[in-house]
N, C-alpha and C positions, 0 to 999 in steps of 0.2 A: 532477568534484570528487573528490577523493581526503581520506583524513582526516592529522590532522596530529599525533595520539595517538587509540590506541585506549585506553578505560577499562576497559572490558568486553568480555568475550566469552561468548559461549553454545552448550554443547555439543548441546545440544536447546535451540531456538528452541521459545519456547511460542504457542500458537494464540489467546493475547488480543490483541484490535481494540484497538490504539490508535490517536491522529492525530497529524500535525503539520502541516506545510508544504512541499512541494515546488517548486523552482524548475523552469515548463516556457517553452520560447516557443511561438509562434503563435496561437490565441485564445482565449476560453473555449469555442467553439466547438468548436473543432478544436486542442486543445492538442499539442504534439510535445515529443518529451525535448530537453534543450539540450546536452546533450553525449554521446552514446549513442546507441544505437541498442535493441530489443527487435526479436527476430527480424529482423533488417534494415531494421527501416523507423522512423523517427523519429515516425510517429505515437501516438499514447496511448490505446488503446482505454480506453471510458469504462463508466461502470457494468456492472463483472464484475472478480472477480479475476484481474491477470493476477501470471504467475509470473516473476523474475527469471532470467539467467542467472548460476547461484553455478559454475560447474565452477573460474574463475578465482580464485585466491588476490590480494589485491592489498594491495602493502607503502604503510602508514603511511609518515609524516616519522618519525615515532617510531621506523621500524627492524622494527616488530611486523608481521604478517600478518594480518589478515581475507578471512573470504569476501567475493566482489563481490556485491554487491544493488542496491536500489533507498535513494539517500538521502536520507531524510527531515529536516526539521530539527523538534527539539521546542521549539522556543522559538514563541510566539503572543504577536510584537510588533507595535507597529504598519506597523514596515517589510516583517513577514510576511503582514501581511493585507490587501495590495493587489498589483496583478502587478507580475513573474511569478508568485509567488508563488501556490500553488492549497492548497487542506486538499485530503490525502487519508487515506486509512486504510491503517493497514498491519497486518500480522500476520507471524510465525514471524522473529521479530529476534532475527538473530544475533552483531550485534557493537551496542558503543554507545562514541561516541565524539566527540574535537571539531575542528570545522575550523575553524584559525588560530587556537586555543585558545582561542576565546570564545564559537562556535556549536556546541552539543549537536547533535548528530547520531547518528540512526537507522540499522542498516543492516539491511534487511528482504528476509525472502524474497521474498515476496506486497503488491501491493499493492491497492488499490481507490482509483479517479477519478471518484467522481460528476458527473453532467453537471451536476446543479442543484448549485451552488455549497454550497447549505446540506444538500444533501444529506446520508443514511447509507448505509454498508454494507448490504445484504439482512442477516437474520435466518435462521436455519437455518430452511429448509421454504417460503422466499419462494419464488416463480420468481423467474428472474433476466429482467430486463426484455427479454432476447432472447425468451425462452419465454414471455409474458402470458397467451397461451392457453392456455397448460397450467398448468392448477393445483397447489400445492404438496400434500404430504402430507395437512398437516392440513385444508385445503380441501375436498379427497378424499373425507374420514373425514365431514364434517360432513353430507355428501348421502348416506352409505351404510347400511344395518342397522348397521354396527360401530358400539353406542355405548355406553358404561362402564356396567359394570352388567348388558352383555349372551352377558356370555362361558359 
């Protein structure tokens, strides 16, 4: 998908989680991008952030330039909330803009696929589901002498 006017751009992409809706095929399951690829392969690694390839500049209808990312849409209609269509999160968005001028679109560096549909993103200090067995920070902290008050 390519956009058809860019509205915004962002010189520094800021690090707040937002959502919207992504279009992927193949399942809930085992979702793949529908037109792309991420490091070679069409599939969509799920709960973790993965990172877009931005090195590619890529031109609007509009004639303007944005970095390439992951695009999300922010509309939450009801044509978005059943497939293909998936919620995901995204973070460090660096363009915003519209395709065929009437769908708001996202263009994001980072994004996150949770497996459980109603899923969230981790929380700073979560494990990320790959790592269970290894406890976050604050986890850590709760089983150790280090406790407020003890410095």
């Amino acid at each position: 998908m390519c956009l058809s006017r860019i509205t915004e751009t962002y010189d520094t992409p800021s690090t707040v989680i937002t959502d919207g809706r992504k279009q992927f095929s193949g399942s809930d399951t085992k979702p793949e991008f529908s037109s792309f690829t991420l490091n070679g392969k069409k599939s969509v690694p799920l709960d973790q952030w993965i990172a877009a390839e931005t090195a590619e500049k890529v031109r609007a209808s509009d004639g303007n330039y944005y970095e390439a990312g992951f695009h999300v849409y922010e509309e939450d209609t009801n044509e978005m909330n059943k497939a293909p269509y998936r919620r995901v999160f995204v973070r460090c968005v660096s363009a915003r803009g519209d395709e065929g001028y009437s769908k708001k679109v996202l263009i994001a560096r980072e994004m996150f696929v949770p497996s459980d549909q109603n899923g969230w993103p981790p929380k700073p200090g979560d494990p990320s589901p790959a790592k269970k067995d290894k406890p976050g920070l604050l986890d850590r902290l709760k089983g150790s002498a280090a406790k407020p008050g003890n410095a």
